[in-house]
Residue frames as a rotation matrix with the C-alpha (Angstrom) as fourth column:
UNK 1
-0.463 -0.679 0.570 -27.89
0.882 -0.414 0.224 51.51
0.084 0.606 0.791 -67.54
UNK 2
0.376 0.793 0.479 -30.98
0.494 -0.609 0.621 54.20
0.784 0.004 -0.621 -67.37
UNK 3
0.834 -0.310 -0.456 -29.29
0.154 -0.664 0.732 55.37
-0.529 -0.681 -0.506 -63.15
UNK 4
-0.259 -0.952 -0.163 -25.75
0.722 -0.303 0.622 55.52
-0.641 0.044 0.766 -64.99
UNK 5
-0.312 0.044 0.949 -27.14
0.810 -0.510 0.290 57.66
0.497 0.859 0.123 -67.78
UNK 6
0.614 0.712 0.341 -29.22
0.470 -0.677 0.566 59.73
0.634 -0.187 -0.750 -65.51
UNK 7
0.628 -0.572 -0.528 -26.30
0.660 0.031 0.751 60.41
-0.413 -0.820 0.397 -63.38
UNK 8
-0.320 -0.934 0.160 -24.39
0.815 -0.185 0.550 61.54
-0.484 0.306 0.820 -66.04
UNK 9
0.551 0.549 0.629 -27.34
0.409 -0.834 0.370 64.33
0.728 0.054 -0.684 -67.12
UNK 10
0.904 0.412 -0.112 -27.53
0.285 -0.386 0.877 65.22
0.318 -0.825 -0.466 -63.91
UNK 11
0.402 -0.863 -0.307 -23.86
0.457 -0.101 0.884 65.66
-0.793 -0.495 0.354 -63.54
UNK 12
-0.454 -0.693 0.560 -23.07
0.885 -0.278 0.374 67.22
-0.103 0.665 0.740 -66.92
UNK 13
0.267 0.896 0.356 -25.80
0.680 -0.436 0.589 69.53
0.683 0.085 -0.726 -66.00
UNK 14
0.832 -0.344 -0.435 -24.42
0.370 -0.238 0.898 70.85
-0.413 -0.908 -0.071 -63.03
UNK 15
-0.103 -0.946 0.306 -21.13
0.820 0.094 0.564 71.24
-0.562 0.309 0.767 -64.71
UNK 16
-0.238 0.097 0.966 -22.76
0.772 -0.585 0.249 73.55
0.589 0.805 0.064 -67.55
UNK 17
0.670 0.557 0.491 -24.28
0.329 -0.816 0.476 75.45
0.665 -0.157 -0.730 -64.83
UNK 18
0.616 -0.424 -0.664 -21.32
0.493 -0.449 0.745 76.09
-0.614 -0.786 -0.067 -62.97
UNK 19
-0.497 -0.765 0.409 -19.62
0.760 -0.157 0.630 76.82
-0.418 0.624 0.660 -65.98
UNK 20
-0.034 0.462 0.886 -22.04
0.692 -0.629 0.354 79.48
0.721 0.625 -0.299 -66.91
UNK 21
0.787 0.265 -0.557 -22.21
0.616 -0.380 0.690 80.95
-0.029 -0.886 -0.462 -63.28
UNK 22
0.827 -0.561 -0.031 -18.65
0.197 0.239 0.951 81.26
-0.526 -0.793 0.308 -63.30
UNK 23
0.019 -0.756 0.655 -16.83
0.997 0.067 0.048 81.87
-0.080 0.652 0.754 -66.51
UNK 24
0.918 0.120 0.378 -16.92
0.052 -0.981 0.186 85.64
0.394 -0.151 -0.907 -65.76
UNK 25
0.749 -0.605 0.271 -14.26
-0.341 -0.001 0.940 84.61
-0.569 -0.796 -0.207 -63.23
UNK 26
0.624 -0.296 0.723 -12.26
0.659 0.698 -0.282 82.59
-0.421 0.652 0.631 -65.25
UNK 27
0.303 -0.357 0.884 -11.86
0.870 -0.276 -0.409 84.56
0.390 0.892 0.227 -68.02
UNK 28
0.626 -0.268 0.732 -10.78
-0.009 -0.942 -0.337 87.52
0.780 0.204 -0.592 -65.66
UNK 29
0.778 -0.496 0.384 -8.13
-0.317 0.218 0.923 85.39
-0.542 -0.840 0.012 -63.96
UNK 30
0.216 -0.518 0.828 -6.93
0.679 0.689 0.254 84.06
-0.702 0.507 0.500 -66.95
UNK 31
0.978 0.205 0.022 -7.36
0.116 -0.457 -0.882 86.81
-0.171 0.865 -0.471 -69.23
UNK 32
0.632 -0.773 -0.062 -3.03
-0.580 -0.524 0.623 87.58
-0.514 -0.357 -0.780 -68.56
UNK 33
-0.323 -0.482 0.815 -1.92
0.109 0.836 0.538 84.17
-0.940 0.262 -0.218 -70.01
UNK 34
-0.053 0.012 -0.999 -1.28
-0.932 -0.360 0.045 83.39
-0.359 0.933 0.030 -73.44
UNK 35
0.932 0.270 -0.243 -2.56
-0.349 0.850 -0.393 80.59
0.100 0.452 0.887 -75.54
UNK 36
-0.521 -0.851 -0.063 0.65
-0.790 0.452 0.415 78.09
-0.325 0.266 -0.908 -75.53
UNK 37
0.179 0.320 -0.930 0.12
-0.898 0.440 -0.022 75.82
0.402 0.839 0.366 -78.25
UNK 38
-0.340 -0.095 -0.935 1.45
-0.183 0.983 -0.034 72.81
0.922 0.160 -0.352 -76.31
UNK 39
-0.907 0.411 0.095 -0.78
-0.007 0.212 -0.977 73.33
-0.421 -0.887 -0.189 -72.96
UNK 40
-0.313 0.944 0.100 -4.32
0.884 0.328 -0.334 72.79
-0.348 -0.016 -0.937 -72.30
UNK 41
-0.484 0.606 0.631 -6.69
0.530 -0.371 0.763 74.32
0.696 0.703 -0.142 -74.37
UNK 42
-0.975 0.130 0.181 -8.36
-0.213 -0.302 -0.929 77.13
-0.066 -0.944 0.322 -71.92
UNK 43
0.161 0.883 -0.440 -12.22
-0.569 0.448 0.690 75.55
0.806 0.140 0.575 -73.06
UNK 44
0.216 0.242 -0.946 -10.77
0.322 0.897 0.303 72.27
0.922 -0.370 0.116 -71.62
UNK 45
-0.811 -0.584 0.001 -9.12
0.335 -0.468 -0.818 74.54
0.479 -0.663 0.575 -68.73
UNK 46
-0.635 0.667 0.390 -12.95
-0.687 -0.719 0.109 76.09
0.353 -0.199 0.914 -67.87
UNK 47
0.390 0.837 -0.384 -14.15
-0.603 0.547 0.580 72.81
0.696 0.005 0.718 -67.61
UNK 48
0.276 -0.211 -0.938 -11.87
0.716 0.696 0.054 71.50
0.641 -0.686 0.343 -65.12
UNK 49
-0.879 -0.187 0.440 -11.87
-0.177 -0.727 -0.664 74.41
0.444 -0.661 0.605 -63.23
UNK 50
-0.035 0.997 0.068 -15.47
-0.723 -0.073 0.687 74.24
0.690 -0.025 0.723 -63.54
UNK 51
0.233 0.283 -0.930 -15.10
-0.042 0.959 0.281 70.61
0.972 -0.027 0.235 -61.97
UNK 52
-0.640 -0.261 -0.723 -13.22
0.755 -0.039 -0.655 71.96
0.143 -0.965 0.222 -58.58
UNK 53
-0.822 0.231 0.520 -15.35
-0.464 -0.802 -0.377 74.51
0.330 -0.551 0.767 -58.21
UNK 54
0.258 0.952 -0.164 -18.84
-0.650 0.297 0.700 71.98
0.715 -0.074 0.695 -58.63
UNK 55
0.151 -0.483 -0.863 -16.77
0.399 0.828 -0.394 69.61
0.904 -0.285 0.318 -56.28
UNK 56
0.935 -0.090 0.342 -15.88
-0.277 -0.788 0.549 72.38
0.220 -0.608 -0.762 -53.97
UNK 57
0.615 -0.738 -0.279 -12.42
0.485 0.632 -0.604 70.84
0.622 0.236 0.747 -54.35
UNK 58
0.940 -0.335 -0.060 -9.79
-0.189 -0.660 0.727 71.23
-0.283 -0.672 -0.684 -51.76
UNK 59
-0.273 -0.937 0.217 -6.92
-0.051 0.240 0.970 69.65
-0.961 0.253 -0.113 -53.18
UNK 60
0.931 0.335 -0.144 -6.36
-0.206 0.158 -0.966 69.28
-0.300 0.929 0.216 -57.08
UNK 61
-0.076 -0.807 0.586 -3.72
0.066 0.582 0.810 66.43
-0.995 0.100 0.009 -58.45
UNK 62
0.749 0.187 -0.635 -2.31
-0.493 -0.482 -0.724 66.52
-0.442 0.856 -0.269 -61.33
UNK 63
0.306 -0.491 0.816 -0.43
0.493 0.815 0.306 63.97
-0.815 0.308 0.491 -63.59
UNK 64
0.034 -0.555 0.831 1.59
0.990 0.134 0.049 65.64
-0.139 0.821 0.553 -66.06
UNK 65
0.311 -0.307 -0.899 3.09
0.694 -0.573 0.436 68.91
-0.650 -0.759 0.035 -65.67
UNK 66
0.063 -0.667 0.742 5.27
0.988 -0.065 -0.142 69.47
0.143 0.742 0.655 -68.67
UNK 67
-0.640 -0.722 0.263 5.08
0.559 -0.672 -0.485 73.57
0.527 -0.164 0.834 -68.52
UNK 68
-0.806 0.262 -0.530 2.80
0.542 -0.034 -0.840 73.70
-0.238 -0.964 -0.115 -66.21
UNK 69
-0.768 0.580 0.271 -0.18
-0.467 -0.797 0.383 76.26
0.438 0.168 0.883 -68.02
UNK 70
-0.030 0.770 -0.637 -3.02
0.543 0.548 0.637 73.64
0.839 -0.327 -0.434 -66.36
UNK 71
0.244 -0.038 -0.969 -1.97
0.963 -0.110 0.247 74.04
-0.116 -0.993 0.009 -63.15
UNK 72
-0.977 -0.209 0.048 -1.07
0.174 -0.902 -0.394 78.15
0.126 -0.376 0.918 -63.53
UNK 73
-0.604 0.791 0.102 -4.28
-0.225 -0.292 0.930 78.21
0.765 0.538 0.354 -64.72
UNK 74
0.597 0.690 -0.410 -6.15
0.449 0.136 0.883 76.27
0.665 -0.711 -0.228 -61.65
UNK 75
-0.545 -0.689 -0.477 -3.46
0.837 -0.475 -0.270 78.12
-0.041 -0.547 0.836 -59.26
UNK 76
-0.978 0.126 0.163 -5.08
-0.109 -0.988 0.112 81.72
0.175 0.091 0.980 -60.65
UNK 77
0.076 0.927 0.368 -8.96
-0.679 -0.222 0.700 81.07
0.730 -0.303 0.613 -60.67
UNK 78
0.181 0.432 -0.884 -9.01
0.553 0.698 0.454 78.62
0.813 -0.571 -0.113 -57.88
UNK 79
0.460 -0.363 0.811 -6.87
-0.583 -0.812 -0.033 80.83
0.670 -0.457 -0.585 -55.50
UNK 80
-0.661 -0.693 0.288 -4.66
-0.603 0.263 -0.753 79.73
0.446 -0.672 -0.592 -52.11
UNK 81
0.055 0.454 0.889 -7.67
-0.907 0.396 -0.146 77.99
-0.418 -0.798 0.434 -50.69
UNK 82
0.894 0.403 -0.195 -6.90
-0.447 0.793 -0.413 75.09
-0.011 0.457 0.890 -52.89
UNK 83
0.292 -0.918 0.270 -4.00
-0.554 0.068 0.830 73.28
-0.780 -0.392 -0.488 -52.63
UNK 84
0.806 0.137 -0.576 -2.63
-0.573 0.428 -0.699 71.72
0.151 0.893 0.424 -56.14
UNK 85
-0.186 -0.924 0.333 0.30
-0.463 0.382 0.800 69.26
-0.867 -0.005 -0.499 -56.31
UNK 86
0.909 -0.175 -0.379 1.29
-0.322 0.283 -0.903 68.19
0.265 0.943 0.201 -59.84
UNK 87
-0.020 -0.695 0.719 3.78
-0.312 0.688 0.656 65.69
-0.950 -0.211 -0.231 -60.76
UNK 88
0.800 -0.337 -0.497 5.76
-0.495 0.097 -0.863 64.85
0.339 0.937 -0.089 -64.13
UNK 89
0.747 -0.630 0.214 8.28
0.518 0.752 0.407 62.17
-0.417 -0.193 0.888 -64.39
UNK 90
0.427 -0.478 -0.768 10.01
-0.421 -0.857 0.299 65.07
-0.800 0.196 -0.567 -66.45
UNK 91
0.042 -0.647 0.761 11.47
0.131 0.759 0.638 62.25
-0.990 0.073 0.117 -68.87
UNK 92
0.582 0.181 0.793 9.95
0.802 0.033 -0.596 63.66
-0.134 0.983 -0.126 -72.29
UNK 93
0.793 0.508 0.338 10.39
0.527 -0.849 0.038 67.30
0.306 0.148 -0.940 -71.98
UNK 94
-0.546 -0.632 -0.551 13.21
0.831 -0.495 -0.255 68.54
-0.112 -0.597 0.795 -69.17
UNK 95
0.104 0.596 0.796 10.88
0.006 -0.801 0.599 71.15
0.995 -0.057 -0.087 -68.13
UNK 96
0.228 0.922 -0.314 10.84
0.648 0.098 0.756 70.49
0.727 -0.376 -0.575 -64.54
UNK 97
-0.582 -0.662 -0.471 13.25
0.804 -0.556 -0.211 72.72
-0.122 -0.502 0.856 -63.18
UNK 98
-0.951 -0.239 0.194 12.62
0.292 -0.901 0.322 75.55
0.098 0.363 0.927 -65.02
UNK 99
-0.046 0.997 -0.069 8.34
0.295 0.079 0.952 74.82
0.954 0.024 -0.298 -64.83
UNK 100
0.331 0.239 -0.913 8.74
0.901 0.206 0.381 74.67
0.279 -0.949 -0.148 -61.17
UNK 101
-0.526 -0.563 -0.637 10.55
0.824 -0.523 -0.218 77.62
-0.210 -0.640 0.739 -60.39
UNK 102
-0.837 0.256 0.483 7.68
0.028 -0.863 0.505 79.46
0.546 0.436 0.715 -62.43
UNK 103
0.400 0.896 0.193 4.85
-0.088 -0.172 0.981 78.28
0.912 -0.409 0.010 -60.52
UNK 104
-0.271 -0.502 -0.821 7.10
0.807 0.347 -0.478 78.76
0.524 -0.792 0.311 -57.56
UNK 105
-0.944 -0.051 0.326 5.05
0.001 -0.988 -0.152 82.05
0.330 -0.143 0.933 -57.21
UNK 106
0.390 0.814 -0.430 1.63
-0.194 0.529 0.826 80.20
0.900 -0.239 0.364 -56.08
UNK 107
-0.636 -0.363 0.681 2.19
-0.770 0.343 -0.537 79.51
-0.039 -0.866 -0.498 -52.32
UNK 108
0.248 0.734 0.633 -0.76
-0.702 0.586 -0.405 76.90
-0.668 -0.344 0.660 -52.91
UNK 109
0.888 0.034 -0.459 1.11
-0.396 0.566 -0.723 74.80
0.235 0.824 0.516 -55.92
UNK 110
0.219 -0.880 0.421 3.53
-0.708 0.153 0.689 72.08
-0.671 -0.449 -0.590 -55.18
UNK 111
0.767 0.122 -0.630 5.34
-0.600 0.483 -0.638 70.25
0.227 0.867 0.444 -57.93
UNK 112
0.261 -0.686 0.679 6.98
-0.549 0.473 0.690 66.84
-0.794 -0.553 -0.253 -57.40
UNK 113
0.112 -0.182 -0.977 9.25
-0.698 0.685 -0.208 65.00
0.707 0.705 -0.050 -60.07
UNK 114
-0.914 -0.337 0.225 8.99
-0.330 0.941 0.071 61.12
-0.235 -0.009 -0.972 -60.12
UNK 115
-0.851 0.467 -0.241 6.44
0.220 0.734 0.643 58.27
0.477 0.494 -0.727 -61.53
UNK 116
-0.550 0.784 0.288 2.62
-0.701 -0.621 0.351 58.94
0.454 -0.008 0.891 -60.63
UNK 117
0.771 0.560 -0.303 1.91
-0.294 0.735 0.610 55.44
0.565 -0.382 0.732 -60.02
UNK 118
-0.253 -0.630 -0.735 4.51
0.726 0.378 -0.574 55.39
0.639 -0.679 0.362 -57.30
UNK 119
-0.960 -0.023 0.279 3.34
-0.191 -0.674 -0.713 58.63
0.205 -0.738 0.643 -55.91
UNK 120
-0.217 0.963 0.160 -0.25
-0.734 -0.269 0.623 58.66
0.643 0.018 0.765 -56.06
UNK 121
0.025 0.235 -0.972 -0.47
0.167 0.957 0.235 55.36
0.986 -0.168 -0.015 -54.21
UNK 122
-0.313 -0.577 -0.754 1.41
0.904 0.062 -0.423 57.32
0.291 -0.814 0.502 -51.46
UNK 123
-0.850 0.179 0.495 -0.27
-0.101 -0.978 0.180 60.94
0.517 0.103 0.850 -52.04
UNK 124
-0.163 0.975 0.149 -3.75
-0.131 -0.171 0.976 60.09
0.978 0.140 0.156 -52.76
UNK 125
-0.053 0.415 -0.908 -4.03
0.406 0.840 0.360 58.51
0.912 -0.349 -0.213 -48.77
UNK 126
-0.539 -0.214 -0.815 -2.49
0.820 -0.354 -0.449 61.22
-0.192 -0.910 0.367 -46.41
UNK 127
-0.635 0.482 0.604 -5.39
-0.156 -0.846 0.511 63.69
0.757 0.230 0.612 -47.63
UNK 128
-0.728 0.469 0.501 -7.21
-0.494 0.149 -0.857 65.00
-0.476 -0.871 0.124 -44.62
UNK 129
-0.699 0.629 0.339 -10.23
0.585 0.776 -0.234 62.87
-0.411 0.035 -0.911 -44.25
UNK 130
0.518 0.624 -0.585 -13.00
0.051 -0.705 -0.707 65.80
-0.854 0.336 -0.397 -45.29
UNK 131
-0.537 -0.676 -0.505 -11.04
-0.213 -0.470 0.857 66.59
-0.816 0.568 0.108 -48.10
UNK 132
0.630 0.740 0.237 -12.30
0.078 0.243 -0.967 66.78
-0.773 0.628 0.095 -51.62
UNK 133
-0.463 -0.844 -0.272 -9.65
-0.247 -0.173 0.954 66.17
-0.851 0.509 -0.128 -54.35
UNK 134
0.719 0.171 -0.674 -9.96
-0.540 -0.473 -0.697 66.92
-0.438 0.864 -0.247 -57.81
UNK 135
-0.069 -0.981 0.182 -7.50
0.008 0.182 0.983 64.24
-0.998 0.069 -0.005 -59.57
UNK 136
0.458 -0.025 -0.889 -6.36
-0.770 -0.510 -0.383 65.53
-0.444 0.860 -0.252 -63.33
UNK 137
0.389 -0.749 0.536 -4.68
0.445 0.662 0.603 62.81
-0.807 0.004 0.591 -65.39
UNK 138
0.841 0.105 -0.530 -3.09
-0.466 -0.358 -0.809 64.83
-0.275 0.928 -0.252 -68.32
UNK 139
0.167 -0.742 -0.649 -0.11
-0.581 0.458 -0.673 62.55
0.797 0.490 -0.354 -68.53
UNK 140
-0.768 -0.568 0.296 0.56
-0.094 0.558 0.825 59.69
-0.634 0.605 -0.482 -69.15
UNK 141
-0.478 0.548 -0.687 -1.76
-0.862 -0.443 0.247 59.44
-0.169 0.710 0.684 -72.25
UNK 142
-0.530 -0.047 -0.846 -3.73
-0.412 0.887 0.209 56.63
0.741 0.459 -0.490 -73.86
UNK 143
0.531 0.557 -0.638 -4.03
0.288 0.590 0.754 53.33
0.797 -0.585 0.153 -72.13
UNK 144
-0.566 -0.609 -0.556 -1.09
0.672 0.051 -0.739 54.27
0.479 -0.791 0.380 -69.39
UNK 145
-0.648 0.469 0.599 -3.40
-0.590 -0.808 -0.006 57.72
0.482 -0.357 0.800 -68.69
UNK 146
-0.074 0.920 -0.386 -6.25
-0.586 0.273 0.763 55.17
0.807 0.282 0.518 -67.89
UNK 147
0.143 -0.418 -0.897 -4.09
0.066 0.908 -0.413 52.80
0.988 0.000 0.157 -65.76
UNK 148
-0.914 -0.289 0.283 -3.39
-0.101 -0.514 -0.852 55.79
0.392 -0.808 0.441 -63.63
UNK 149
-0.450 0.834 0.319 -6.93
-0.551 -0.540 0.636 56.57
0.703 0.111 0.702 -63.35
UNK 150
0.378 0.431 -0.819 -7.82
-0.202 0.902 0.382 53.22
0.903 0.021 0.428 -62.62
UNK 151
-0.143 -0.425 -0.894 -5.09
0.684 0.611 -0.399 52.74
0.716 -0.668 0.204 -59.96
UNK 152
-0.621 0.098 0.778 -6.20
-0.483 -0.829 -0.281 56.04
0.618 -0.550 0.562 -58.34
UNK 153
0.159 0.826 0.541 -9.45
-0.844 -0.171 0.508 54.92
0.512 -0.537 0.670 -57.59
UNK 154
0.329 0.014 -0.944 -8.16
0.289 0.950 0.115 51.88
0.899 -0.310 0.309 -55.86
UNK 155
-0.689 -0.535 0.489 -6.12
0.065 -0.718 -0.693 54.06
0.722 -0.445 0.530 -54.28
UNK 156
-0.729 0.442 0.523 -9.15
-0.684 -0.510 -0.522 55.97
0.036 -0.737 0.674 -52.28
UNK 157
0.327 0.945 0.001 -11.74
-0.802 0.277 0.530 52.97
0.500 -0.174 0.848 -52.63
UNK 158
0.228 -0.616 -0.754 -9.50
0.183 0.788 -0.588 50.53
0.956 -0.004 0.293 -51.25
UNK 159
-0.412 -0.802 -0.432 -8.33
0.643 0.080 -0.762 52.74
0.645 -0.592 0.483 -48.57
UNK 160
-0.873 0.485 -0.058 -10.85
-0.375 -0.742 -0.556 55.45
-0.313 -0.463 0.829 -47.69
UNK 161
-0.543 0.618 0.569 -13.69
0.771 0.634 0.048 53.30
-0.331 0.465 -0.821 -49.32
UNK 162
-0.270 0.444 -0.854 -15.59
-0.251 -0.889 -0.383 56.89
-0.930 0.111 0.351 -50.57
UNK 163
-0.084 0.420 -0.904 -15.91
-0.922 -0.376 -0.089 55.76
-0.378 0.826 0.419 -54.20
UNK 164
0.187 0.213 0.959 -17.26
0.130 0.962 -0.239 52.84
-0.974 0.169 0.152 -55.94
UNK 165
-0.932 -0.355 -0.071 -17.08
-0.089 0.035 0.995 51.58
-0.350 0.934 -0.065 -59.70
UNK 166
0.151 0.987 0.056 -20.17
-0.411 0.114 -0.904 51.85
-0.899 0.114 0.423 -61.48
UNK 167
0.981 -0.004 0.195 -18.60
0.144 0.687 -0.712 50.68
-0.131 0.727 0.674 -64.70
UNK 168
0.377 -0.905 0.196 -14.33
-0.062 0.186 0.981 49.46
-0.924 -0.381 0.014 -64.29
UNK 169
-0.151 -0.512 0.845 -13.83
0.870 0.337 0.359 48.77
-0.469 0.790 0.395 -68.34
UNK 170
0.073 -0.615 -0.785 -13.15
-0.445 -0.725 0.526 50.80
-0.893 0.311 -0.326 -71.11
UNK 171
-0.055 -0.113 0.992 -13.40
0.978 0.192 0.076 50.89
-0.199 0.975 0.100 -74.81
UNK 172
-0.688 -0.041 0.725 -13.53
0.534 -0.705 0.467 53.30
0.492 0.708 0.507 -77.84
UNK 173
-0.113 0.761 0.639 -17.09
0.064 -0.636 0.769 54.77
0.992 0.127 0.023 -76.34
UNK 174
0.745 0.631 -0.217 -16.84
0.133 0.179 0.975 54.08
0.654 -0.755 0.049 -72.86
UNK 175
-0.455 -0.813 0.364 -14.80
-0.449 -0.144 -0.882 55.54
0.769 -0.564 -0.299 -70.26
UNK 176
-0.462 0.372 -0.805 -15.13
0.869 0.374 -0.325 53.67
0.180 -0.849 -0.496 -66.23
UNK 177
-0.023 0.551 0.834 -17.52
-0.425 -0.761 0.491 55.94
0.905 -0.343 0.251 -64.14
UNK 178
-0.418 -0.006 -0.908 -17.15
0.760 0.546 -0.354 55.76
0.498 -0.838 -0.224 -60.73
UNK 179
0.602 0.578 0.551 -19.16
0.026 -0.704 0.710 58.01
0.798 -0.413 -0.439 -58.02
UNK 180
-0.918 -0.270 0.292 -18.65
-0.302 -0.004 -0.953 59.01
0.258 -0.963 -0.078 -54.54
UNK 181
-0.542 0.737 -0.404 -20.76
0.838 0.440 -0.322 56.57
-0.060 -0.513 -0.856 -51.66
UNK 182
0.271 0.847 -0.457 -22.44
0.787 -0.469 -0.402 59.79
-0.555 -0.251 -0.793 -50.42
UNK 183
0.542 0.590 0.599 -23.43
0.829 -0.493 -0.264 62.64
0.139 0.640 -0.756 -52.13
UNK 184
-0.609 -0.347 -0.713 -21.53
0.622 -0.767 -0.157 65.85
-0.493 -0.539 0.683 -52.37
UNK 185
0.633 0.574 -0.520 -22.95
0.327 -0.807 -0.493 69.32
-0.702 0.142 -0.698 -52.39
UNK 186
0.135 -0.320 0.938 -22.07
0.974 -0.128 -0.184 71.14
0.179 0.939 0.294 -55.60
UNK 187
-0.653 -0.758 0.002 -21.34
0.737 -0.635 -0.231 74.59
0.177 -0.150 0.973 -55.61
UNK 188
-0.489 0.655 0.577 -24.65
-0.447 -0.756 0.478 76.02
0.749 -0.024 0.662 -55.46
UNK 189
-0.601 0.077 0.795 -25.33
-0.770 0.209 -0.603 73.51
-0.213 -0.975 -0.066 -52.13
UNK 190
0.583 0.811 -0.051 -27.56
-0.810 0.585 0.038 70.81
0.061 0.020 0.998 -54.08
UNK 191
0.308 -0.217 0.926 -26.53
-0.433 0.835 0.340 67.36
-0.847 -0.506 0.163 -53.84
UNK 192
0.236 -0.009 -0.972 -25.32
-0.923 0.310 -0.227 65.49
0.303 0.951 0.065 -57.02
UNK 193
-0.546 -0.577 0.607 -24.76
-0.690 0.721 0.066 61.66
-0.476 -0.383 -0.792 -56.96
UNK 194
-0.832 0.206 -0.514 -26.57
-0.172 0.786 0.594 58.60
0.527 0.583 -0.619 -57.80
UNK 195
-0.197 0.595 0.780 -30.10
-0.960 -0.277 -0.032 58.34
0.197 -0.755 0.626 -56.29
């Protein structure tokens, strides 16, 4: 338990320090958008920005769309060099028309309606091999949000074998934690991983 904790320092560490490096940007990419009460909070929005940027993320997936303020939000501070695709089953909301044709100004955001755990299965594999996806689950919630998660990483450990499980269950206090085999450089070029 002592390498999974120390990982997670050593990764939430990194994280704070890109998030201090960086939230200059942010907050003058974002500064245009208004709070919408039923999108992401822009805190939780700084921290998963933060997370493609310590990743050096080329691609960033996204499970649940609904009006899209996540993804404007990694669209503006990431820029075109990232490539986002988000996906909503549309089934709560009927947003996806009208969502899509707003972030139809992003040449780097593509939004597909239908089930996540039918796409992803089919997405997550035809990334180029170098790639470095970011994958977002913000719907389905709960235990289905989890399921996704879960079937993701089969997804790329199954098929690209890059990530392993370091712990696969799940309770109240414990989320799974999985790594990547080899180390990746973080945004400031150190390594982060599991020694």
């Amino acid at each position: 338990m002592g390498m999974l904790q120390n990982c997670s320092a050593r990764a939430f560490d990194t994280l704070l320090t890109t998030i201090r490096c960086k939230r200059p940007i942010f907050e003058s990419k974002t500064r245009v958008m208004p709070f919408k009460a039923t999108g992401i909070l822009f805190s939780e929005a700084l921290a998963l920005v933060a997370a493609a940027w310590t990743i050096n993320a080329t691609h960033v997936i996204e499970s649940g769309t609904a009006k899209g303020q996540s993804t404007e939000i990694l669209a503006r501070v990431l820029g075109p060099s990232v490539q986002i695709t988000t996906i909503d089953n549309d089934a709560r909301y009927s947003l996806y028309e009208r969502t899509k044709e707003r972030l139809q100004q992003w040449a780097s955001v593509r939004c597909l309606k239908g089930d996540s755990f039918a796409i992803f299965p089919q997405l997550l594999p035809t990334l180029p091999k170098h790639s470095r996806a970011l994958v977002f689950v913000d719907g389905p919630k709960y235990e289905q949000g989890l399921a996704l998660a879960l079937a993701e990483f089969a997804v790329l450990d199954g098929e690209r074998n890059e990530v392993e499980a370091l712990r696969r269950e799940a309770n109240e206090s414990h989320w799974p934690v999985f790594r990547p085999k080899s180390a990746i450089p973080n945004a400031h070029g150190a390594q982060w991983g599991i020694d």
